[in-house]
MIVO-980475 format. One line per 2 residues: number of its first residue (from 1); their letters; for each residue x negated, y, z negated of N, C-alpha, C. Coordinates in steps of 0.1 Angstrom, whole numbers, always signed. Layout:
REM residues N
NUM> A> X Y Z X Y Z X Y Z; ...
This chain:
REM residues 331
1> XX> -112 -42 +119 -112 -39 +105 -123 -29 +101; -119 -22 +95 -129 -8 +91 -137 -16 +77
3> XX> -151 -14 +74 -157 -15 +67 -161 -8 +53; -162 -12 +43 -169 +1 +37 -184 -6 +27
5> XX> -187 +0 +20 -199 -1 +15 -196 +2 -3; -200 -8 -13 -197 -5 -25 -209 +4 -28
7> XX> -209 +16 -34 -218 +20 -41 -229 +24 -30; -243 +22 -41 -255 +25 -29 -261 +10 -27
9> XX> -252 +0 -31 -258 -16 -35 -263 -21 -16; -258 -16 -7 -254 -20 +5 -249 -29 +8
11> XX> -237 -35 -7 -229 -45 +1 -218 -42 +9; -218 -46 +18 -205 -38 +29 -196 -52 +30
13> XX> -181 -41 +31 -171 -54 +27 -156 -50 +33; -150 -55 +36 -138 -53 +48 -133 -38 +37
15> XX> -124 -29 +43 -125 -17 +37 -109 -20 +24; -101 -34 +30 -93 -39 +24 -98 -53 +19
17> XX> -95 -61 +4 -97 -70 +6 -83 -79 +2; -88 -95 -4 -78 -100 -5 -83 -101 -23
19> XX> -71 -101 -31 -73 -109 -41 -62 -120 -43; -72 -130 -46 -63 -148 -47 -57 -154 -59
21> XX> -60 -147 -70 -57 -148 -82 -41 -156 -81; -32 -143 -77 -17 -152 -76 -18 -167 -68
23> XX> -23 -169 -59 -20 -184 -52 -22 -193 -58; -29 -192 -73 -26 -209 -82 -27 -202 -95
25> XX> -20 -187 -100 -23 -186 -115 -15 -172 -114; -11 -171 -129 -1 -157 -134 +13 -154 -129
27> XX> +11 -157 -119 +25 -154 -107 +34 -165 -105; +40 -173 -115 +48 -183 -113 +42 -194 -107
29> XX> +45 -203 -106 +38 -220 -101 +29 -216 -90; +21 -228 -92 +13 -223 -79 +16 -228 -68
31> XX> +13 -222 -56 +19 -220 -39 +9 -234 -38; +18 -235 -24 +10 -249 -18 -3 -250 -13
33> XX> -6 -258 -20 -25 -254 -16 -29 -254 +2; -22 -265 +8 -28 -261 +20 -24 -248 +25
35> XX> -10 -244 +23 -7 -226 +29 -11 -216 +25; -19 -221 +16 -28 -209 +7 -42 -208 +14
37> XX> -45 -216 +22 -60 -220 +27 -55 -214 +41; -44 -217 +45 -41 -211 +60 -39 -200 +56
39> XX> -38 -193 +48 -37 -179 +43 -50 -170 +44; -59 -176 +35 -71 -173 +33 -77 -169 +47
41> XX> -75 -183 +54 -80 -184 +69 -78 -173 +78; -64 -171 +74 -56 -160 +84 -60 -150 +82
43> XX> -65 -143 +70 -70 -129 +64 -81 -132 +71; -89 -139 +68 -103 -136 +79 -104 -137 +95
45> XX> -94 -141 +97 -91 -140 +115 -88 -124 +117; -83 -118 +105 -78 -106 +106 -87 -93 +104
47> XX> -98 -97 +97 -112 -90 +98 -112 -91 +85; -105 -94 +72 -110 -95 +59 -123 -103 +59
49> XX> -129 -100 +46 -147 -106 +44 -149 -99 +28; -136 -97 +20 -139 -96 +8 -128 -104 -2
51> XX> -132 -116 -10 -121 -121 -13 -125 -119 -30; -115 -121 -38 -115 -121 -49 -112 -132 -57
53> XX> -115 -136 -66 -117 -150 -75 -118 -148 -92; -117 -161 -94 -125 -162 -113 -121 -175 -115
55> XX> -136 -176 -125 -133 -190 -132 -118 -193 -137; -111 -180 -146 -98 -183 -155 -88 -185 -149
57> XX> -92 -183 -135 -76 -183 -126 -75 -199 -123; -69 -208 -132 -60 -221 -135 -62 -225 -144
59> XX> -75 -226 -151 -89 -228 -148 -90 -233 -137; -102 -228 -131 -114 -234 -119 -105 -236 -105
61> XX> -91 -238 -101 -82 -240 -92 -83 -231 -85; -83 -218 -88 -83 -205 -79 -99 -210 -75
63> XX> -109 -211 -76 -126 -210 -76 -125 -223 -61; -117 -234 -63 -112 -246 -56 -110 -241 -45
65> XX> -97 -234 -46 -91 -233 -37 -98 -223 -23; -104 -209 -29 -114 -204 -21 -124 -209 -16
67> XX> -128 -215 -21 -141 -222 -22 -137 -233 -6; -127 -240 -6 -124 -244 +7 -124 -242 +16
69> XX> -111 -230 +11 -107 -224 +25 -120 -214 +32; -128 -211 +30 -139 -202 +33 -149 -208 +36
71> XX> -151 -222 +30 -162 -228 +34 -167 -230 +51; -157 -228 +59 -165 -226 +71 -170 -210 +78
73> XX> -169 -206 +69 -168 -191 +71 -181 -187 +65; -187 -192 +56 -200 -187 +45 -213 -181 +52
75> XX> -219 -173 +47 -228 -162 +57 -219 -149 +60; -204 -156 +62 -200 -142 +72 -187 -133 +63
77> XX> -186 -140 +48 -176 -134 +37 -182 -130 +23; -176 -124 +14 -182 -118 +4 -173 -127 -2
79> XX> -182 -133 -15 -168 -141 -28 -172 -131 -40; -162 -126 -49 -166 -124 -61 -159 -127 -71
81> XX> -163 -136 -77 -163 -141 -91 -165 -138 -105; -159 -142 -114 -160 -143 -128 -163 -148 -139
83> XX> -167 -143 -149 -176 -151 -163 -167 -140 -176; -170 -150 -181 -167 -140 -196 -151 -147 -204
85> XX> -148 -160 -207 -138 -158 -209 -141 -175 -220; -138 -177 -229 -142 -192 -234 -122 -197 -235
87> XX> -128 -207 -225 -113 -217 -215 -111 -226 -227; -99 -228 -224 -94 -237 -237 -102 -257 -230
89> XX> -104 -261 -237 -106 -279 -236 -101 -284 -232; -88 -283 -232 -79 -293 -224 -77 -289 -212
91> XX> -83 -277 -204 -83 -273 -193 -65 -269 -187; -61 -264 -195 -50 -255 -200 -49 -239 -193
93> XX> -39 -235 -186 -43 -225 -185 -43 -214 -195; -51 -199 -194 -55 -192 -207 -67 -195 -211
95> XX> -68 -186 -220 -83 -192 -228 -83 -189 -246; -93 -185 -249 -96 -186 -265 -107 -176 -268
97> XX> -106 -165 -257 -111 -151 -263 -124 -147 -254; -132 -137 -255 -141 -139 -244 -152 -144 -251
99> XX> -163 -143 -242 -175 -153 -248 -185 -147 -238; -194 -141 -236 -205 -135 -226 -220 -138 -232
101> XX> -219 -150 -240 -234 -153 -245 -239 -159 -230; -252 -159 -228 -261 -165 -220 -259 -175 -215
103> XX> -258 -186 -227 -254 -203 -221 -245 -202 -213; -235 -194 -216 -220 -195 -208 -219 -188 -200
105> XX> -231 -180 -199 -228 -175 -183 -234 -184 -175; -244 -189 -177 -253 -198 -169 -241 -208 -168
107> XX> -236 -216 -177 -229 -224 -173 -214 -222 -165; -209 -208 -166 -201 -204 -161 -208 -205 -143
109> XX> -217 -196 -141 -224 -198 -131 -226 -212 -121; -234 -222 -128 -231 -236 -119 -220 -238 -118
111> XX> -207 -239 -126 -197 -246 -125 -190 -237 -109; -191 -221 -113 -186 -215 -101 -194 -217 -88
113> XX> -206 -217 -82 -216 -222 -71 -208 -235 -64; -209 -248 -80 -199 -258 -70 -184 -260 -64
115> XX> -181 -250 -69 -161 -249 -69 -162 -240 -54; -172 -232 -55 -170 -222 -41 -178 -228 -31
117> XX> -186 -239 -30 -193 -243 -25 -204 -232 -17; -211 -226 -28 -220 -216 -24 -228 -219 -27
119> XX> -247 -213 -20 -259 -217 -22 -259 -202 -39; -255 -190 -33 -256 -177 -45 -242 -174 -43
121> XX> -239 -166 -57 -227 -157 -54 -227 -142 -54; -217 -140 -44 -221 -128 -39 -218 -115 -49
123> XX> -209 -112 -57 -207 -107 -68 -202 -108 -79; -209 -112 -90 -204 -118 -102 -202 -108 -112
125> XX> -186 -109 -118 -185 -99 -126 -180 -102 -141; -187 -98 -151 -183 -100 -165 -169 -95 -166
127> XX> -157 -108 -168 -146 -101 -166 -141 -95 -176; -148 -97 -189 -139 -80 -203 -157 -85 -209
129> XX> -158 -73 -207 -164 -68 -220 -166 -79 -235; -175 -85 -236 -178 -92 -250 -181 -82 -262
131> XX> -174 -81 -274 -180 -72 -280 -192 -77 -287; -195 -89 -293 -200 -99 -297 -212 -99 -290
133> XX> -217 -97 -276 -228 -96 -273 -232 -85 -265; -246 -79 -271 -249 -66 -264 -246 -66 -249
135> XX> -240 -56 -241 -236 -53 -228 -254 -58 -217; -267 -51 -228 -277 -51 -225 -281 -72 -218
137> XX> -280 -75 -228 -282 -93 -229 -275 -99 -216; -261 -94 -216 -255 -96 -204 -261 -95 -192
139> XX> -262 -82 -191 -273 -76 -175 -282 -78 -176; -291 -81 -182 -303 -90 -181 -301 -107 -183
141> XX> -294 -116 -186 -291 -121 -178 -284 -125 -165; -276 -118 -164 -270 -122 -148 -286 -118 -142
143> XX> -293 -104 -144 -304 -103 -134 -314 -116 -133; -315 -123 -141 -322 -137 -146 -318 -145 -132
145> XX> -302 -140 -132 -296 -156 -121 -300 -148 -108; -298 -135 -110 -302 -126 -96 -313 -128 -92
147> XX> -330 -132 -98 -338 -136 -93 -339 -150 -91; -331 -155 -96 -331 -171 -95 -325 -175 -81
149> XX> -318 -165 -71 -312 -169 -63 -300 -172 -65; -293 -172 -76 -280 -181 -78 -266 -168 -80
151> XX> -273 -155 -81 -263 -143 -79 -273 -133 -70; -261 -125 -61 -265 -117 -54 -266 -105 -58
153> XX> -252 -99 -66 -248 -85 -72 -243 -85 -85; -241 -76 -93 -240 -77 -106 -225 -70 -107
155> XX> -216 -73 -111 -201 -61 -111 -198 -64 -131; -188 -54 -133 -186 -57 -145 -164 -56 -139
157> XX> -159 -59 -153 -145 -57 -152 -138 -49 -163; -131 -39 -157 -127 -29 -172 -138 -25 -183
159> XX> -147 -22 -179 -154 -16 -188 -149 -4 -192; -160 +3 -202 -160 +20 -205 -170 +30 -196
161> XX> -168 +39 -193 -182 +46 -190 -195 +43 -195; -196 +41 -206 -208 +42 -220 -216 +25 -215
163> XX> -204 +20 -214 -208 +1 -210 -220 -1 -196; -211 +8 -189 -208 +8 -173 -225 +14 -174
165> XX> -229 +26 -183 -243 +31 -181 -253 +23 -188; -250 +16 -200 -261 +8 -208 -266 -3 -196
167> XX> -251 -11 -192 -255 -22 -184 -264 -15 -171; -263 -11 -164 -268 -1 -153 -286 +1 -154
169> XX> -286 +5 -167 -303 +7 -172 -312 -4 -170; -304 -13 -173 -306 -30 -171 -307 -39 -160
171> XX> -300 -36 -154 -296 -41 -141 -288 -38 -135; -289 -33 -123 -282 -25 -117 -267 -26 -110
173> XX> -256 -21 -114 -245 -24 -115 -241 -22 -97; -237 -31 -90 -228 -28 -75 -211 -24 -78
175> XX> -204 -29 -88 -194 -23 -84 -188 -28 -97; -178 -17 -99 -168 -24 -113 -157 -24 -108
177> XX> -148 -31 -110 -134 -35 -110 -123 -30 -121; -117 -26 -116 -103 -19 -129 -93 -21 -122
179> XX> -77 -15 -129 -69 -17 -123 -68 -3 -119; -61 +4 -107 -61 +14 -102 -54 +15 -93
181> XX> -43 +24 -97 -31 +25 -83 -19 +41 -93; -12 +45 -82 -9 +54 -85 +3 +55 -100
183> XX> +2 +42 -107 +8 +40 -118 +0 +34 -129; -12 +35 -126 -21 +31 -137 -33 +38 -130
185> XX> -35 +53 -137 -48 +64 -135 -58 +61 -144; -59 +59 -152 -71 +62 -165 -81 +58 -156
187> XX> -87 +53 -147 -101 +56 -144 -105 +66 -136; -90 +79 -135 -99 +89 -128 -105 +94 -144
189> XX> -104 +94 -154 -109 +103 -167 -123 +102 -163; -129 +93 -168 -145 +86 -167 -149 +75 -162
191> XX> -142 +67 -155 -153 +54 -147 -155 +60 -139; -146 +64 -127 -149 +72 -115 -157 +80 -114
193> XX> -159 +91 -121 -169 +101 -123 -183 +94 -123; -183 +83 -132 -194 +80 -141 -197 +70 -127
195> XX> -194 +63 -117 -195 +57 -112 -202 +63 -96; -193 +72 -90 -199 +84 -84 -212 +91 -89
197> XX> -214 +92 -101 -232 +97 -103 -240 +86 -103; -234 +76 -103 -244 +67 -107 -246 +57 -94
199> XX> -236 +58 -83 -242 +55 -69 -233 +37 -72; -217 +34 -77 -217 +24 -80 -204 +20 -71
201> XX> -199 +8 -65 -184 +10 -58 -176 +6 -69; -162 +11 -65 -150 +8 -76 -143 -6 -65
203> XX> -141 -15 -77 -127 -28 -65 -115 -23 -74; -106 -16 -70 -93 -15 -75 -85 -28 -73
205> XX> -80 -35 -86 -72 -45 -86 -57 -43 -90; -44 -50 -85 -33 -45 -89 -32 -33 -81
207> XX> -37 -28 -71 -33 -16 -63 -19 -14 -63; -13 -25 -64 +3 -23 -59 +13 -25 -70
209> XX> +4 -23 -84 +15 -22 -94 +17 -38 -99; +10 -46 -95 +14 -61 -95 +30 -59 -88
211> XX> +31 -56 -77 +41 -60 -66 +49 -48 -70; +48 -42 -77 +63 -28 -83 +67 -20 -73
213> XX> +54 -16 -72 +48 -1 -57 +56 -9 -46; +59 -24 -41 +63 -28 -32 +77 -23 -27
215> XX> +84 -22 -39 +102 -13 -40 +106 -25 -39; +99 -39 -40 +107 -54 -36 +113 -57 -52
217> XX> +109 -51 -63 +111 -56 -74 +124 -46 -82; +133 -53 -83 +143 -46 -85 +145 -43 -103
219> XX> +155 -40 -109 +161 -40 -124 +165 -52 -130; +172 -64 -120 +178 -69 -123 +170 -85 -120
221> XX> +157 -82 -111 +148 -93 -107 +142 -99 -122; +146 -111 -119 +144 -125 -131 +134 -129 -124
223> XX> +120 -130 -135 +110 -135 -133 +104 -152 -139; +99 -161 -132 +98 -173 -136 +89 -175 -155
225> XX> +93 -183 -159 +85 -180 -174 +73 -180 -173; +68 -187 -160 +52 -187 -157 +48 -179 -154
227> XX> +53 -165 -150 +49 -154 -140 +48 -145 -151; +33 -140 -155 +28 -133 -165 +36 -118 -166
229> XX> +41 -116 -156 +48 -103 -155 +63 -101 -167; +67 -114 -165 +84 -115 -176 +74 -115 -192
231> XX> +63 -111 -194 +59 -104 -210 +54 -92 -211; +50 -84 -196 +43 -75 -199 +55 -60 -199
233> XX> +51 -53 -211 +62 -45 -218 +64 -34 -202; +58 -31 -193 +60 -24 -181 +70 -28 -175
235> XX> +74 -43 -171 +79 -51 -167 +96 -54 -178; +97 -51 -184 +110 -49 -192 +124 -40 -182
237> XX> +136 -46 -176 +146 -38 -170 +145 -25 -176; +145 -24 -184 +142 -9 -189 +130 +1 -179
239> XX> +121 -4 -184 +108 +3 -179 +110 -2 -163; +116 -10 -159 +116 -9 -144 +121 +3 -138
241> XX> +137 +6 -147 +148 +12 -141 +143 +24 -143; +133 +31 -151 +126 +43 -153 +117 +47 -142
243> XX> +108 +37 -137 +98 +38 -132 +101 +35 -119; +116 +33 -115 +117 +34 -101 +117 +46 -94
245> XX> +112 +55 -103 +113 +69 -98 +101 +73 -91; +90 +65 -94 +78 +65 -84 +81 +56 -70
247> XX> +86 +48 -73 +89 +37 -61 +97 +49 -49; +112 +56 -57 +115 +62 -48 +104 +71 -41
249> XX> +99 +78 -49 +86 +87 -41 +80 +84 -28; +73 +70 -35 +64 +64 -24 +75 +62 -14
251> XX> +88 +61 -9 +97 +56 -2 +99 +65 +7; +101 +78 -2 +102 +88 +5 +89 +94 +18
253> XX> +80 +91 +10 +69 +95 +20 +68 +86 +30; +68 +71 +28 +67 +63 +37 +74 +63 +47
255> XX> +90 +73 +48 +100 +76 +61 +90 +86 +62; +87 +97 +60 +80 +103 +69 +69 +100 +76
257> XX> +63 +91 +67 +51 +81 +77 +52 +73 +86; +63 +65 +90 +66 +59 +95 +59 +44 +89
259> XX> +57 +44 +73 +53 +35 +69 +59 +27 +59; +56 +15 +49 +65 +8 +41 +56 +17 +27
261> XX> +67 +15 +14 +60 +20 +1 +44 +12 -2; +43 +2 +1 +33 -3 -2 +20 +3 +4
263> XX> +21 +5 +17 +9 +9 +27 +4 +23 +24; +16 +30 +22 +17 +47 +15 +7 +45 -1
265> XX> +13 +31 -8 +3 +34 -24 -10 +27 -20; -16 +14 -11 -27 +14 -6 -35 +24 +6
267> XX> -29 +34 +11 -35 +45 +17 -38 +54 +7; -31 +58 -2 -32 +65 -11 -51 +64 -19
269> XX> -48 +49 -25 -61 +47 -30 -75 +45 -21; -69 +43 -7 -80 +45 +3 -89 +57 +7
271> XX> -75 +68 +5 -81 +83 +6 -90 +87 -5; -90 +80 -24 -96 +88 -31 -111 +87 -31
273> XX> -117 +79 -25 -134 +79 -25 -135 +71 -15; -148 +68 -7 -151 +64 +11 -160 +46 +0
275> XX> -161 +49 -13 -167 +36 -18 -154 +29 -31; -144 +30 -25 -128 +23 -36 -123 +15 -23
277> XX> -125 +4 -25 -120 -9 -18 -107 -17 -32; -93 -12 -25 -85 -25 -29 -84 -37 -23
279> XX> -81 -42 -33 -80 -61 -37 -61 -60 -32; -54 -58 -28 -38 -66 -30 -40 -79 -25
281> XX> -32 -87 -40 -28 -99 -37 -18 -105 -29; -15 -117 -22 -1 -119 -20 -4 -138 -14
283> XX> +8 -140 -15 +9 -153 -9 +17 -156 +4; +20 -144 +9 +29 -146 +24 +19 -134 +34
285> XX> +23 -144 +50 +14 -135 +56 +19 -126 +58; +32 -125 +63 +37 -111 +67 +34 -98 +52
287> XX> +32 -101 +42 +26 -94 +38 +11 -89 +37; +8 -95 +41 -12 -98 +42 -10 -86 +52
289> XX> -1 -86 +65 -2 -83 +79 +6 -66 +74; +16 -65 +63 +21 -51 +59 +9 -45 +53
291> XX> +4 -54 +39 -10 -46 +32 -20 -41 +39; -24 -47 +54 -39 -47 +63 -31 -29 +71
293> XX> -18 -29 +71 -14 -21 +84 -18 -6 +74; -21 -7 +61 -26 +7 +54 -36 +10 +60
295> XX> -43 +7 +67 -53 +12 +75 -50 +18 +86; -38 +24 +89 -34 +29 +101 -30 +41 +90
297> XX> -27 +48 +84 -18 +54 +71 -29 +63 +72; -28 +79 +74 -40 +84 +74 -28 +99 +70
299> XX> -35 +105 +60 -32 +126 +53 -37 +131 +52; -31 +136 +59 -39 +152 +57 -39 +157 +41
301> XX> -53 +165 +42 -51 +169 +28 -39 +175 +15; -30 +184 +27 -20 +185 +17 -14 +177 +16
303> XX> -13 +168 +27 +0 +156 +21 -6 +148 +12; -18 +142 +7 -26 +138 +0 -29 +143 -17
305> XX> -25 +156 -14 -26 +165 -27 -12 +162 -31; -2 +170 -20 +11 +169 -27 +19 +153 -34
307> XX> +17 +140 -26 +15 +132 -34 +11 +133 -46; -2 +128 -46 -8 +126 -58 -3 +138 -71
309> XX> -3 +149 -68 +6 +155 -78 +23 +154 -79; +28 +147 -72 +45 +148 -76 +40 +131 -86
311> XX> +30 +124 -81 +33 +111 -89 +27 +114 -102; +17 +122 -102 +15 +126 -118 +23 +135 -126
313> XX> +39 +136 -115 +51 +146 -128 +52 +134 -130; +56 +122 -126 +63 +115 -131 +59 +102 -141
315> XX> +67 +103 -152 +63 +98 -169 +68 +83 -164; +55 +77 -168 +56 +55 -164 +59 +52 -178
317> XX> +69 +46 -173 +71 +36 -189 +66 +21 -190; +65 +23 -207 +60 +6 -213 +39 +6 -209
319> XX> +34 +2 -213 +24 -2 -218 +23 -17 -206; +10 -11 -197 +7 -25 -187 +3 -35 -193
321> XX> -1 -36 -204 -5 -54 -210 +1 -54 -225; +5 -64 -231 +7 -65 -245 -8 -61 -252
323> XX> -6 -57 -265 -16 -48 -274 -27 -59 -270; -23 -73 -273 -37 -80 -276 -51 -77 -265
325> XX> -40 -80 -252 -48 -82 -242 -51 -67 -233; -48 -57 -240 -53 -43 -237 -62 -40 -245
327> XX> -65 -47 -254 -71 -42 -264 -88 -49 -261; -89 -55 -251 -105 -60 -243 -108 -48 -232
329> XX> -95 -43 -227 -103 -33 -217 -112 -19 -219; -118 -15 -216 -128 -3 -216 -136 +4 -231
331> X> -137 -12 -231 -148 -13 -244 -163 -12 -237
């Protein structure tokens, strides 16, 4: 497994990782917890050592579940985790808006240490943007838990550029997280740039379109009510049957690669900076084992260019989150 390094932070981290999110949250019921742990397991037999997490994923169930499966692994994996989100009471999945005051991170903080069964965590990231409390307050406290021992690295999630530099002044940012794949660009405008001068790594999340880029999701694919995808206006037969026009793309290139669409849009985002590590999620291994094989997927410059310009002719339909919950990112 090839390595890479976020930023100038020197945390180095499998050059693919996993994100676990789907295995008990967003994506229809949750999978069986022990196959999900033999999952986990199996990604690290495989050379993975970067996994992805958060408090909101069940609540605390996703935090559970890694937290297991890894537990004999500790020293030798990266966890990164989440804050920022005020959970409903009855321990409900969802929450009740974000919240990035101090107490709650702190207490966000212990509650995550015992769910993962970790002495520190390895990167903790404010997952939206609080408007409510200066970005400044934030990064100075996580740096609080950073000398306390109890965090190792500081990440933020969908920030702005402007965020991404106040927080930075403060305490020094290792990596921000967005969503980023050849159907959702906006951070080449300014994170990227801003991220690159400032010596920071990017974790692209949703690399694969939340499953789209895979060509496995069809027009006519009925999604479970629980699977956050059957509201999001991208996700409409409509906007599917539009935007299969990228899918064919990537399809097409992957017969000349001798590769699947997926590996072609996670090669893709491997080629754009040597410090952009994707997160793809999944819950089966033979996909863990198709996601990992983009590391064999290598372009030459023009084929790299000509890509990336035939997918920017092509016009994506619907809006990737409903207004409300678009309306936290890159503040």
């Amino acid at each position: 497994m090839r390595k890479r390094v976020l930023g100038q932070s020197g945390l180095e981290v499998s050059a693919i990782g996993l994100g676990c999110m789907g295995m008990s949250f967003s994506y229809g019921p949750p999978r069986d917890r022990q196959q999900m742990i033999a999952l986990i397991r199996a990604a690290f037999e495989r050379g993975v050592t970067f996994f992805d997490t958060a408090e909101v994923y069940g609540p605390y169930t996703n935090e559970e579940l890694v937290g297991e499966a890894l537990e004999p692994f500790r020293g030798r994996v990266v966890i990164a985790t989440k804050f920022g989100f005020r959970l409903r009471p009855d321990g409900q999945p969802g929450f009740l808006g974000v919240d990035s005051r101090p107490e709650r991170i702190r207490q966000a903080v212990e509650g995550s240490l015992r769910r993962l069964r970790v002495e520190a965590i390895d990167l903790l990231y404010q997952h939206r943007v609080d408007p409510a409390v200066p970005i400044e307050e934030v990064a100075d406290t996580v740096g609080e838990l950073i000398r306390q021992g109890k965090v190792r690295h500081f990440g933020l999630s969908e920030p702005s550029a402007r965020t991404i530099r106040r927080a930075h002044a403060v305490q020094p940012v290792t990596a921000v997280q967005s969503e980023y794949s050849l159907w959702f660009r906006r951070p080449e405008q300014e994170v990227l740039p801003t991220l690159e001068e400032l010596g920071i790594g990017f974790v692209a999340y949703s690399p694969l379109g939340k499953g789209f880029l895979t060509g496995k999701i069809e027009d006519s694919t009925a999604f479970d009510a629980s699977d956050f995808r059957s509201r999001l206006p991208r996700f409409t037969p409509e906007a599917r049957r539009a935007n299969r026009a990228l899918v064919r793309l990537l399809e097409q290139v992957a017969q000349r690669k001798q590769a699947t669409p997926a590996q072609i849009a996670l090669a893709w985002l491997l080629a754009q900076k040597p410090w952009i590590v994707p997160i793809p999620g999944t819950t089966r291994l033979h996909r863990l084992d198709e996601n990992l094989g983009a590391l064999k997927v290598e372009f030459t410059p023009e084929e790299l260019a000509e890509l990336t310009e035939a997918a920017a002719r092509i016009p994506i339909q619907g809006d990737r989150y409903p207004e409300d919950i678009e309306r936290m990112s890159y503040l």
